[in-house]
HTML snippet that shows the backbone in 3Dmol.js (N, CA, C, O; Angstrom):
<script src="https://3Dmol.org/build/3Dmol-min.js"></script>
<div id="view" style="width:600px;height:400px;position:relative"></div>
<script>
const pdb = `
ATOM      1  N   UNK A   1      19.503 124.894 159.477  1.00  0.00           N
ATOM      2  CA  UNK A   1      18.139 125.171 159.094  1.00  0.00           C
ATOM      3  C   UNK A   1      18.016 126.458 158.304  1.00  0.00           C
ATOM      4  O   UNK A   1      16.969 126.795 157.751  1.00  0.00           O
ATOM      5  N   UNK A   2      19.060 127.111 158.280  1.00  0.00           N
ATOM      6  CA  UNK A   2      18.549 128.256 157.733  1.00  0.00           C
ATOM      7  C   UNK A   2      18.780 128.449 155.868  1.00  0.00           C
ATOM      8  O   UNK A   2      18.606 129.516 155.280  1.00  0.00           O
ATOM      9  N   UNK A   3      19.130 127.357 155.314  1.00  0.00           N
ATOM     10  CA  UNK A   3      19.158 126.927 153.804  1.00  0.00           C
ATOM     11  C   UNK A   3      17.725 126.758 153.703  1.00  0.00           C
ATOM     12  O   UNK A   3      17.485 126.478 152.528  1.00  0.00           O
ATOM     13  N   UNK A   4      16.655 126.795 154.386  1.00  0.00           N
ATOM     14  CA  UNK A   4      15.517 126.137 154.077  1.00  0.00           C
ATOM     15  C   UNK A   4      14.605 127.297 154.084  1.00  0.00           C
ATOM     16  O   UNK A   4      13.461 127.069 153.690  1.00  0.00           O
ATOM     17  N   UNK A   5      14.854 128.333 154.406  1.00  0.00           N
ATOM     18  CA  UNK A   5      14.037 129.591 154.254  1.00  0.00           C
ATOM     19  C   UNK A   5      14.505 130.848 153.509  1.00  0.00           C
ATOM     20  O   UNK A   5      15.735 130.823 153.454  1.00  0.00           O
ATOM     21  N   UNK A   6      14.092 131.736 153.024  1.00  0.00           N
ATOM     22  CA  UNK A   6      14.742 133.075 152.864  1.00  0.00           C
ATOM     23  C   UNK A   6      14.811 133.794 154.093  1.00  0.00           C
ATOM     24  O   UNK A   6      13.755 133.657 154.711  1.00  0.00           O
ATOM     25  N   UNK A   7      15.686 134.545 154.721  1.00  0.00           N
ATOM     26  CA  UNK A   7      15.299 135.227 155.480  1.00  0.00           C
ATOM     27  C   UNK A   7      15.369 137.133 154.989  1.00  0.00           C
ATOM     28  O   UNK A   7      16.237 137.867 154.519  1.00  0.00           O
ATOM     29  N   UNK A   8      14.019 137.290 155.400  1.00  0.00           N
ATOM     30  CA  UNK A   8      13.793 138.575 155.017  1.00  0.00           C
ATOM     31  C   UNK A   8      14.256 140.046 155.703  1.00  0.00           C
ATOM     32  O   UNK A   8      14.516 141.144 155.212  1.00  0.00           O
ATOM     33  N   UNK A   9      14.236 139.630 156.799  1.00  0.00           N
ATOM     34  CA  UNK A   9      14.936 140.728 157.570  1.00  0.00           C
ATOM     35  C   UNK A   9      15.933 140.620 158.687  1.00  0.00           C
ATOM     36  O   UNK A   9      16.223 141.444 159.555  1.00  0.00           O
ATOM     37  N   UNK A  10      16.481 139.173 158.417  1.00  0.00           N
ATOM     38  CA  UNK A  10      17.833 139.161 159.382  1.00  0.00           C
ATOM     39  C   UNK A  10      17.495 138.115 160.703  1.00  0.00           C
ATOM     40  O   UNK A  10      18.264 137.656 161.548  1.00  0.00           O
ATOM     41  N   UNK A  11      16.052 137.940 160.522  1.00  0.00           N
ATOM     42  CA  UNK A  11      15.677 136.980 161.382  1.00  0.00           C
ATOM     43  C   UNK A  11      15.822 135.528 161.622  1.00  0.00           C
ATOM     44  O   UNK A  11      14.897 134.868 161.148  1.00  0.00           O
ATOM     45  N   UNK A  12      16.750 134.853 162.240  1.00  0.00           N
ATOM     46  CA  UNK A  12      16.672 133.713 162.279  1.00  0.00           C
ATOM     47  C   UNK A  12      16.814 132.752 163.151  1.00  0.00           C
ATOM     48  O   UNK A  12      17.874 132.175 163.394  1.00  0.00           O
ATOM     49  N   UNK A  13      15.191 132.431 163.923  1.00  0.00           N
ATOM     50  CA  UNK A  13      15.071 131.534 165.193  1.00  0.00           C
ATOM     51  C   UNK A  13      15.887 129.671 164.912  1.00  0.00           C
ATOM     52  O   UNK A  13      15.870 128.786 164.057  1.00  0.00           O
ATOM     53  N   UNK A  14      16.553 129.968 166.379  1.00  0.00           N
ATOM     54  CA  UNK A  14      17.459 128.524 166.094  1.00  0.00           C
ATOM     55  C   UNK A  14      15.837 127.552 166.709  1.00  0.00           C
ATOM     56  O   UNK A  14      15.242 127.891 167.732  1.00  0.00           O
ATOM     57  N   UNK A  15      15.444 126.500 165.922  1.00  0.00           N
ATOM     58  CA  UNK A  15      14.048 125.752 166.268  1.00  0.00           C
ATOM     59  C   UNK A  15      14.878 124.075 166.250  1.00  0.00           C
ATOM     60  O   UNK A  15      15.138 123.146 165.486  1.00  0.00           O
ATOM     61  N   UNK A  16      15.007 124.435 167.417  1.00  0.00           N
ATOM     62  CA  UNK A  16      15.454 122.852 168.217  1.00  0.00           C
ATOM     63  C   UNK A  16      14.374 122.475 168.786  1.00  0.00           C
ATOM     64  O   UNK A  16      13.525 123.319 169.072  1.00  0.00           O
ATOM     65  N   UNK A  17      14.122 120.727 169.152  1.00  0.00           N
ATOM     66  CA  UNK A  17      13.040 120.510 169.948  1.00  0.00           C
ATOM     67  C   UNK A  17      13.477 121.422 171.369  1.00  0.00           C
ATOM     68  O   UNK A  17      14.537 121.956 171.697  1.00  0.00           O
ATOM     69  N   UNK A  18      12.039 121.317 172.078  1.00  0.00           N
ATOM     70  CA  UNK A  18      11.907 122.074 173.106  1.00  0.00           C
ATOM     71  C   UNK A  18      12.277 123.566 173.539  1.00  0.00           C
ATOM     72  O   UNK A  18      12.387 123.924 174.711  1.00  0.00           O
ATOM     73  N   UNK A  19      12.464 124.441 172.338  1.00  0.00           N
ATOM     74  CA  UNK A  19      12.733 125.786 172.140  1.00  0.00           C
ATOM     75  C   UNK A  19      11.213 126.151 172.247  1.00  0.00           C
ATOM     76  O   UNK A  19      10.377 125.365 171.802  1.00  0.00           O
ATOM     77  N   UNK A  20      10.757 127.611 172.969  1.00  0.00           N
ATOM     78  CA  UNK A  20       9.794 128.030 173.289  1.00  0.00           C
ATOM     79  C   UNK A  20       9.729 129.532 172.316  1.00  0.00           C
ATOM     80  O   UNK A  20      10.684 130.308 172.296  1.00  0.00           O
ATOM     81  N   UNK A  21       8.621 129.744 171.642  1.00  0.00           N
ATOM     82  CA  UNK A  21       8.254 131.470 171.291  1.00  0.00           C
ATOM     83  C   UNK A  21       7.009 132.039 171.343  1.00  0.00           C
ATOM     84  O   UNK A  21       6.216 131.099 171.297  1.00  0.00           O
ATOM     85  N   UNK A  22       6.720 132.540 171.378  1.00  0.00           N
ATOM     86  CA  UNK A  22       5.337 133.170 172.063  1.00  0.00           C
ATOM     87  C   UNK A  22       5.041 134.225 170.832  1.00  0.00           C
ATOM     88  O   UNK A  22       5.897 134.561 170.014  1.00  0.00           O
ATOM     89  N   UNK A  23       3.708 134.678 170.844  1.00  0.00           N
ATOM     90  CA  UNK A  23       2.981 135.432 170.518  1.00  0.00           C
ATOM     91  C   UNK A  23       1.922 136.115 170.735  1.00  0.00           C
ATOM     92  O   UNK A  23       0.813 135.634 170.498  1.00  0.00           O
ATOM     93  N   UNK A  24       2.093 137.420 171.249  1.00  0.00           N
ATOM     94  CA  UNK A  24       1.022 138.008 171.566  1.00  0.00           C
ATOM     95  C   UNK A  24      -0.245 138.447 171.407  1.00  0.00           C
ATOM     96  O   UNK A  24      -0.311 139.447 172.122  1.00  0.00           O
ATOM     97  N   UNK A  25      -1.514 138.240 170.770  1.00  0.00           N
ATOM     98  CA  UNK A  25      -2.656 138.426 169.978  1.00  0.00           C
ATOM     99  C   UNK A  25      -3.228 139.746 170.637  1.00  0.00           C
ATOM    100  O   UNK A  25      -3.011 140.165 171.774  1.00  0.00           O
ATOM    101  N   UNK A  26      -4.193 140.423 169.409  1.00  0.00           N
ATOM    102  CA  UNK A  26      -4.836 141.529 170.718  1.00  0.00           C
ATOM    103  C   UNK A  26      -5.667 141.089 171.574  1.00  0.00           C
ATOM    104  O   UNK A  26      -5.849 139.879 171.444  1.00  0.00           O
ATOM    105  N   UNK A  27      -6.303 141.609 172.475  1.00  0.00           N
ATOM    106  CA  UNK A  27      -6.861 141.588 173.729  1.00  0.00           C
ATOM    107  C   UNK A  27      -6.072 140.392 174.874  1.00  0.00           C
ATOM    108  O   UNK A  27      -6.430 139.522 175.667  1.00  0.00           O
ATOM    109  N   UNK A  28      -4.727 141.039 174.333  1.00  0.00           N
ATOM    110  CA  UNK A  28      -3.468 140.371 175.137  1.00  0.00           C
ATOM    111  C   UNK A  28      -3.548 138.896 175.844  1.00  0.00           C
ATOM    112  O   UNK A  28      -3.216 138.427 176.932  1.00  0.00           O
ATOM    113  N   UNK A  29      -4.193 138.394 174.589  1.00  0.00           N
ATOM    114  CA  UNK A  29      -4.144 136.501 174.722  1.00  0.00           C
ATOM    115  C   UNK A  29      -2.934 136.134 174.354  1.00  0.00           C
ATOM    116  O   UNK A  29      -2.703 136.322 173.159  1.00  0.00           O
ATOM    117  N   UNK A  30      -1.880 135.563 175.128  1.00  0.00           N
ATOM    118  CA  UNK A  30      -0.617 134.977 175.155  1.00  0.00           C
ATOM    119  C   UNK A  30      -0.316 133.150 174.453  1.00  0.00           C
ATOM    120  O   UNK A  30      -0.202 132.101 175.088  1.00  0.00           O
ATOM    121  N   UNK A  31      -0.270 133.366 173.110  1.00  0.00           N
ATOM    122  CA  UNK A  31       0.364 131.981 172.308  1.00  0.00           C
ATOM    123  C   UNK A  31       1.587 131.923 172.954  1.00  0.00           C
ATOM    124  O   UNK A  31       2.299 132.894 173.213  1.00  0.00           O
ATOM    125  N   UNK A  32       1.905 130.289 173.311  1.00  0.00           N
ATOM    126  CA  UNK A  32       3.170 129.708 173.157  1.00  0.00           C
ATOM    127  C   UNK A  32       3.354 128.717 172.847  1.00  0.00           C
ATOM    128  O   UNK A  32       2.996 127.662 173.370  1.00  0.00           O
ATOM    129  N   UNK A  33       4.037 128.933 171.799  1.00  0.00           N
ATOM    130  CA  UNK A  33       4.339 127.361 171.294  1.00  0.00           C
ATOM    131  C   UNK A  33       5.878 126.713 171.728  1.00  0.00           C
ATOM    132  O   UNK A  33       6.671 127.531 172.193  1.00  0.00           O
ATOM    133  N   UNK A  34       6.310 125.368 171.606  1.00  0.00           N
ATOM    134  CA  UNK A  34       6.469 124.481 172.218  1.00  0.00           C
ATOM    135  C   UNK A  34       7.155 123.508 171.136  1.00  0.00           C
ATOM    136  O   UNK A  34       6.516 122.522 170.769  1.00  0.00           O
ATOM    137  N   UNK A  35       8.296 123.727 170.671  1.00  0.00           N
ATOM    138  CA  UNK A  35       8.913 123.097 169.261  1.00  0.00           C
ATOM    139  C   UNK A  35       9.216 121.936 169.607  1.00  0.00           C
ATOM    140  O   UNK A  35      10.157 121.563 170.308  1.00  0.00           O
ATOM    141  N   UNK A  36       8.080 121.109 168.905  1.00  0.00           N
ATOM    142  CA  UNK A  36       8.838 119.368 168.957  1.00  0.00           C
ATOM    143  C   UNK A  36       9.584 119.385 168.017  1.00  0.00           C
ATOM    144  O   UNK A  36      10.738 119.721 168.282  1.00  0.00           O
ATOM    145  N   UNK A  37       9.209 118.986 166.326  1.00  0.00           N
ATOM    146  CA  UNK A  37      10.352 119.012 165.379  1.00  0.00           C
ATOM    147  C   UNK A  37      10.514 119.836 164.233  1.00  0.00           C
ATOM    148  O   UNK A  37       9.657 120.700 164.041  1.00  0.00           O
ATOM    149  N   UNK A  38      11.393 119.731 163.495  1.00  0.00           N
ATOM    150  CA  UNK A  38      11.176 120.594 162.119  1.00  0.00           C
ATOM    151  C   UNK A  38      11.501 119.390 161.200  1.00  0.00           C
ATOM    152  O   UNK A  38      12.655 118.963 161.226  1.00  0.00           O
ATOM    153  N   UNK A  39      10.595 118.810 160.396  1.00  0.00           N
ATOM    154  CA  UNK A  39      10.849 118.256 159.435  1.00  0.00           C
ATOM    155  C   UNK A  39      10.073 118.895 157.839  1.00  0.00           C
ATOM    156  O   UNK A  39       9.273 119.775 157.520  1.00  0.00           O
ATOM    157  N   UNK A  40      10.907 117.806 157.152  1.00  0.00           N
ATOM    158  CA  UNK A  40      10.752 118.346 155.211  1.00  0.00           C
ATOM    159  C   UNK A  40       9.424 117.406 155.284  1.00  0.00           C
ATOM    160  O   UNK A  40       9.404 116.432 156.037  1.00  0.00           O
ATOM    161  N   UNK A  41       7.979 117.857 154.210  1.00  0.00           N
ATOM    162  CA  UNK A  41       7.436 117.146 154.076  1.00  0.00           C
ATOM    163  C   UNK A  41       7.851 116.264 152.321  1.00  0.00           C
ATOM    164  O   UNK A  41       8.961 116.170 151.796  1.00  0.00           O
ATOM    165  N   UNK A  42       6.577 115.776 151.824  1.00  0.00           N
ATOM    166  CA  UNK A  42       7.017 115.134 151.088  1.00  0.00           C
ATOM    167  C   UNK A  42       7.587 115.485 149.868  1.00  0.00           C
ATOM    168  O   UNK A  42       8.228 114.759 149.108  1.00  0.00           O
ATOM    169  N   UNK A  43       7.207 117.047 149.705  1.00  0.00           N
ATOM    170  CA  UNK A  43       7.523 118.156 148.743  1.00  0.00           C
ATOM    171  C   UNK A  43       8.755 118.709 148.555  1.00  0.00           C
ATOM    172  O   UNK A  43       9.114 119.204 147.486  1.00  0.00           O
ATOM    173  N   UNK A  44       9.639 118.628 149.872  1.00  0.00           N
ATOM    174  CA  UNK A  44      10.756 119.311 150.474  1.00  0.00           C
ATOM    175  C   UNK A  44      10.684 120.563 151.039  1.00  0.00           C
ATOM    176  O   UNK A  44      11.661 121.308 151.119  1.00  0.00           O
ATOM    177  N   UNK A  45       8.936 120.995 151.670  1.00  0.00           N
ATOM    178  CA  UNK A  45       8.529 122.114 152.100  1.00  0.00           C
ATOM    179  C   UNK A  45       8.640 121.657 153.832  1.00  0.00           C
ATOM    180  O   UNK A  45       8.161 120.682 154.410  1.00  0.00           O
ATOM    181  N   UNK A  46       9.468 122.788 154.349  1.00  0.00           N
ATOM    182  CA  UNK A  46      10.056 122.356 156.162  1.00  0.00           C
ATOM    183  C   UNK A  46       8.764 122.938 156.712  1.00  0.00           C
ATOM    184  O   UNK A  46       8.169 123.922 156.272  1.00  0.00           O
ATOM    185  N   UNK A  47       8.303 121.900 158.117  1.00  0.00           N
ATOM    186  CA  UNK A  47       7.263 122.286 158.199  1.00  0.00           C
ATOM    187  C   UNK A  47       7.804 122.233 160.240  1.00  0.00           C
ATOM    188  O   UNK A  47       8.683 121.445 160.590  1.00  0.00           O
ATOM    189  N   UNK A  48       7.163 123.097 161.200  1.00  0.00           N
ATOM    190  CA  UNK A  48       7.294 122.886 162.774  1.00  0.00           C
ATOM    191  C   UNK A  48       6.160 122.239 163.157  1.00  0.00           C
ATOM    192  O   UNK A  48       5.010 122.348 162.730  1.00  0.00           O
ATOM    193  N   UNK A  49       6.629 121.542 164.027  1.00  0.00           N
ATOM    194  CA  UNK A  49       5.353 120.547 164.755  1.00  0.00           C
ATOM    195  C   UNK A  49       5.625 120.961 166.204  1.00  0.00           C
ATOM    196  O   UNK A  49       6.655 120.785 166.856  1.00  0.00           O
ATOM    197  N   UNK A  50       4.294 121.645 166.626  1.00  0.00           N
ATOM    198  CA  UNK A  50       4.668 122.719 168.258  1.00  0.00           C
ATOM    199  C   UNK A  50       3.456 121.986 168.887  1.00  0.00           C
ATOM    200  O   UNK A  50       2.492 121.354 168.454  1.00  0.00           O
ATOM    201  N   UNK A  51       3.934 122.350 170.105  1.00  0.00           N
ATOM    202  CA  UNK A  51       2.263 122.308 171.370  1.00  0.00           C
ATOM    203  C   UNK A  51       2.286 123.704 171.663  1.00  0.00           C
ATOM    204  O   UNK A  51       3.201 124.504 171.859  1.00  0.00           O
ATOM    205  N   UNK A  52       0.612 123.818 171.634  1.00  0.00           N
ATOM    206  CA  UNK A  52       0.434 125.271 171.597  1.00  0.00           C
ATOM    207  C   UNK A  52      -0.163 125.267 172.667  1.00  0.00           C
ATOM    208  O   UNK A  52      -0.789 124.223 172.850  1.00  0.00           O
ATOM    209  N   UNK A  53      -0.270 126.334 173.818  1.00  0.00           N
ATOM    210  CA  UNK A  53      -1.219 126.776 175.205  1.00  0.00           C
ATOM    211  C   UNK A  53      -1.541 128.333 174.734  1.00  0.00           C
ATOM    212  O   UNK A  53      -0.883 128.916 173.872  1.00  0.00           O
ATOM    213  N   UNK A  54      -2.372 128.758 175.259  1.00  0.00           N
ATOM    214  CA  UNK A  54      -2.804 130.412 175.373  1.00  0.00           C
ATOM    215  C   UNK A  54      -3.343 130.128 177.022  1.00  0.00           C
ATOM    216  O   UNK A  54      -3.935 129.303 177.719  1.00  0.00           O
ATOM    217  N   UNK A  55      -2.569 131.653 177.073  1.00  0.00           N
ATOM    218  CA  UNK A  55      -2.733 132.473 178.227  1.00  0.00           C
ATOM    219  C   UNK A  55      -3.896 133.563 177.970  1.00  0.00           C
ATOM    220  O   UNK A  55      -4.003 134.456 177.130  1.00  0.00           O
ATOM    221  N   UNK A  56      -4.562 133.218 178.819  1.00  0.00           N
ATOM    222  CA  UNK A  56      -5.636 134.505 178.500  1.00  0.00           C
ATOM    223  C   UNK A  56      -5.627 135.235 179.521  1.00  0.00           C
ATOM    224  O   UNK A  56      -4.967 134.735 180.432  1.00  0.00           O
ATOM    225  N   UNK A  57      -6.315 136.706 179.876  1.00  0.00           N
ATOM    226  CA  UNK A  57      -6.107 138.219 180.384  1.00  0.00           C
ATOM    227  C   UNK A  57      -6.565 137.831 181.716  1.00  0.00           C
ATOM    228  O   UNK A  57      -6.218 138.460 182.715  1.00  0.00           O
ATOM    229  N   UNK A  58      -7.544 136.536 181.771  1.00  0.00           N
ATOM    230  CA  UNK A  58      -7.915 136.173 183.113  1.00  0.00           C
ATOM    231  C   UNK A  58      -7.078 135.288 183.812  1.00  0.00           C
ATOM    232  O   UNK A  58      -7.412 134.515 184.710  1.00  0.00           O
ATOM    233  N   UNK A  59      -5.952 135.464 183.322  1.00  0.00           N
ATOM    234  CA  UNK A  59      -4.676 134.343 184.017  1.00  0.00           C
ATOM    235  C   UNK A  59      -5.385 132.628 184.022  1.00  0.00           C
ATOM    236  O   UNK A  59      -5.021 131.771 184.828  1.00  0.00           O
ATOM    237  N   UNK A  60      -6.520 132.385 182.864  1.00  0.00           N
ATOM    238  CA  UNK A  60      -7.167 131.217 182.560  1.00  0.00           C
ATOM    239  C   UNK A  60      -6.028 130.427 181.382  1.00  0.00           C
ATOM    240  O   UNK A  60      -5.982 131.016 180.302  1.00  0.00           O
ATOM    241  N   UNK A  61      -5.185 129.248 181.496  1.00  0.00           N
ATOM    242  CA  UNK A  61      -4.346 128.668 180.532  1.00  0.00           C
ATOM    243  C   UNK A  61      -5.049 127.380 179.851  1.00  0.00           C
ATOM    244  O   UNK A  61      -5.301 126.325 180.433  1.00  0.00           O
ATOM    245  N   UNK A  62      -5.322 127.694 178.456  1.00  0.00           N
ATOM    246  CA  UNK A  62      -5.606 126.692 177.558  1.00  0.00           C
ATOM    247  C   UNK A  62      -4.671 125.894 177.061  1.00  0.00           C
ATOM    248  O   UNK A  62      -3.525 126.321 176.920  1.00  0.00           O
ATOM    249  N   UNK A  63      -4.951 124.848 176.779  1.00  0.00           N
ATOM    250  CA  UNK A  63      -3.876 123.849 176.283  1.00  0.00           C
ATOM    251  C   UNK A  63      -4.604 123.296 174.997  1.00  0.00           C
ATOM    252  O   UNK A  63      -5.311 122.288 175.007  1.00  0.00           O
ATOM    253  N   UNK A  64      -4.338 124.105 173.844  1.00  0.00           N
ATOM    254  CA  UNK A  64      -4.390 123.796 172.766  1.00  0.00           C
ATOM    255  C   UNK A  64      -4.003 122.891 171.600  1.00  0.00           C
ATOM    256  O   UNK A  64      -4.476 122.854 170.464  1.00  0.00           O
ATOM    257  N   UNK A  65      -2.946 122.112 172.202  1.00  0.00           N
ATOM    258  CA  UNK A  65      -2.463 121.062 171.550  1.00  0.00           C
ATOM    259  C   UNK A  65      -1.657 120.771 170.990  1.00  0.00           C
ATOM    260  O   UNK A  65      -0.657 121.097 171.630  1.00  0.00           O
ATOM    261  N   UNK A  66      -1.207 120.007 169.511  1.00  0.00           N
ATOM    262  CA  UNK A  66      -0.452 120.213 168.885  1.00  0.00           C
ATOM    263  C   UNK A  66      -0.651 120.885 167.217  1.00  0.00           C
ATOM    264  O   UNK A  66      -1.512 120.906 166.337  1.00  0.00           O
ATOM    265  N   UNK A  67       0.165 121.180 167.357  1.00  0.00           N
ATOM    266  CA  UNK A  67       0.244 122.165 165.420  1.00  0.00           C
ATOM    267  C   UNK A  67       1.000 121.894 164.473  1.00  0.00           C
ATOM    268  O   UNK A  67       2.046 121.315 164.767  1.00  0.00           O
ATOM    269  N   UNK A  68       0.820 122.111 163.497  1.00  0.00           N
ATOM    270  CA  UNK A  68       1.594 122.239 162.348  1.00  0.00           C
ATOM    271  C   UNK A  68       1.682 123.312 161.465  1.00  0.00           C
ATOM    272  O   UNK A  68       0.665 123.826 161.001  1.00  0.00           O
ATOM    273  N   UNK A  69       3.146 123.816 161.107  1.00  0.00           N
ATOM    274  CA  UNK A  69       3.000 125.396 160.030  1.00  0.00           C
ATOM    275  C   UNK A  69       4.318 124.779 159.486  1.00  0.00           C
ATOM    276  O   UNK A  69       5.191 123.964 159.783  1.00  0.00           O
ATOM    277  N   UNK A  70       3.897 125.758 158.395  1.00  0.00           N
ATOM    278  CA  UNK A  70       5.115 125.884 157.510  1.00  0.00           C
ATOM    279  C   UNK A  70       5.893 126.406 158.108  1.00  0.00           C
ATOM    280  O   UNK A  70       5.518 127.143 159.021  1.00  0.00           O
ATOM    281  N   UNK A  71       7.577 126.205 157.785  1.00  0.00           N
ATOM    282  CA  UNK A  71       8.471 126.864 158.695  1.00  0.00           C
ATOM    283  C   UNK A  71       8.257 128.253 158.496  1.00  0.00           C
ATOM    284  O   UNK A  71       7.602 128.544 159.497  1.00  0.00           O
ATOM    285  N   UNK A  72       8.400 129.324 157.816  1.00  0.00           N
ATOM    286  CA  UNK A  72       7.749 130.336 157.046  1.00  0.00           C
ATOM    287  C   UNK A  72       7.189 130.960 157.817  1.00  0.00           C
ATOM    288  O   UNK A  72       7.745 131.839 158.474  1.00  0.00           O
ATOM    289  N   UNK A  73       5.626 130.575 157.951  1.00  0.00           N
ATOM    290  CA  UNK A  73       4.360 130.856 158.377  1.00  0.00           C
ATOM    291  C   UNK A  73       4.941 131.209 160.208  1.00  0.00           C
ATOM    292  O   UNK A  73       4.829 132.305 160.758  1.00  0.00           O
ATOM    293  N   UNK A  74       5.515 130.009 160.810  1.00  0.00           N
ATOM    294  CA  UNK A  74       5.970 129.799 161.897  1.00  0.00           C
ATOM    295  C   UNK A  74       6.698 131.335 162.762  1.00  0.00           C
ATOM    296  O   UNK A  74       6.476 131.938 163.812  1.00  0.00           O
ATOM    297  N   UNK A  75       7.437 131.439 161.857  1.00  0.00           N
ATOM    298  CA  UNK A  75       9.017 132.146 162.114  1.00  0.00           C
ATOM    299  C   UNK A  75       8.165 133.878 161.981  1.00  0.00           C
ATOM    300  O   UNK A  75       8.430 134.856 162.679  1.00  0.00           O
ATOM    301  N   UNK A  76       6.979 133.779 160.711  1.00  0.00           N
ATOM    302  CA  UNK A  76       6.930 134.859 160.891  1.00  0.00           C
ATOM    303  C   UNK A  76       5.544 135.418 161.901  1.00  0.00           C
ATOM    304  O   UNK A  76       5.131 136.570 162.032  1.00  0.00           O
ATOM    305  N   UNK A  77       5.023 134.116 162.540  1.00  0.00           N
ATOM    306  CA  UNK A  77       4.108 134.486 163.471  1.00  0.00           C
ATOM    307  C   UNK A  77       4.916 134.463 165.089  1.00  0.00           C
ATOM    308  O   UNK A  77       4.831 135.347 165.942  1.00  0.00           O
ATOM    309  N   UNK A  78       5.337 133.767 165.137  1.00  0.00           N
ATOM    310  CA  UNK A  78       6.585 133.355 165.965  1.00  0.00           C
ATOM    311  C   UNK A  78       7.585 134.035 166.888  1.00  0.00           C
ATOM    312  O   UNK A  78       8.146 133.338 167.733  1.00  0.00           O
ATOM    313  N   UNK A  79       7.810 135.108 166.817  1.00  0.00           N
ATOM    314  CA  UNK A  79       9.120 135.766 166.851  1.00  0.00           C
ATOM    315  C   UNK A  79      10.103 135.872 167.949  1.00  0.00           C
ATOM    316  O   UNK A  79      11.326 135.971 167.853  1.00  0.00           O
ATOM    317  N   UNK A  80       9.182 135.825 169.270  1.00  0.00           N
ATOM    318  CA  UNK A  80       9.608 135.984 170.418  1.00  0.00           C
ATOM    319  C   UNK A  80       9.991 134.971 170.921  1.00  0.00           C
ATOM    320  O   UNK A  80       9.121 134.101 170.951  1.00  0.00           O
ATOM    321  N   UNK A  81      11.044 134.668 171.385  1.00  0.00           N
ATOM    322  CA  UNK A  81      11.931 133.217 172.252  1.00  0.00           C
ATOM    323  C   UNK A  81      11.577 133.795 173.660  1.00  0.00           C
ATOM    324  O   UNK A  81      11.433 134.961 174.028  1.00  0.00           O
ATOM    325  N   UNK A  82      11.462 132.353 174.474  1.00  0.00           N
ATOM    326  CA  UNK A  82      11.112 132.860 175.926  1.00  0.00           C
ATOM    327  C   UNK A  82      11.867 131.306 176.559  1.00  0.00           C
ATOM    328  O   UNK A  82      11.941 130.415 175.713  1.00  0.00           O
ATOM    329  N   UNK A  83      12.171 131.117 177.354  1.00  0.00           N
ATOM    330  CA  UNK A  83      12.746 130.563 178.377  1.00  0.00           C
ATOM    331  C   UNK A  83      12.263 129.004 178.554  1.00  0.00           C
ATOM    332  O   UNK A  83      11.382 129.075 179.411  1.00  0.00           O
ATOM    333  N   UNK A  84      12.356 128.108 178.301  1.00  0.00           N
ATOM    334  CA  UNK A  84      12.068 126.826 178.628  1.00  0.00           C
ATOM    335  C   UNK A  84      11.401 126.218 179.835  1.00  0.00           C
ATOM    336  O   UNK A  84      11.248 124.999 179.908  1.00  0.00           O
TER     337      UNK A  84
END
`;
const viewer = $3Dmol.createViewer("view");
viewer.addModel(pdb, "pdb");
viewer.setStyle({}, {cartoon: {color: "spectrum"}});
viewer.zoomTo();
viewer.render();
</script>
């Protein structure tokens, strides 16, 4: 996977299904997404298809669904791997 991006600073998440990364927002609302696949769309632009939940400050868990980003977009909102 990694022919399919530039990488800019050395970063490069291995995005297998069921690989987990999180993101922290302010007022410490907890994204995690939930890697089903990485496929090319019809362009040859790689795109992740995740289930997303947030954790919010009141220990309240949303289940947000599923997503789609550019691999790109992904990797650089993305960063943190956490445990399955």
């Amino acid at each position: 996977m990694g022919g399919w991006f530039v990488k800019k600073d050395g970063y490069e998440p291995e995005l297998e299904p069921g690989a987990m990364f999180r993101y922290v927002r302010a007022g410490n609302f907890v994204e995690t997404a939930k890697v089903l696949a990485v496929k090319k769309d019809g362009l040859g632009i790689p795109h992740v298809r995740f289930d997303m939940t947030v954790d919010t400050p009141s220990k309240i868990r949303l289940v947000e669904g599923r997503r789609i980003l550019s691999l790109a977009s992904f990797t650089q909102l993305y960063r943190e791997r956490v445990p399955a």
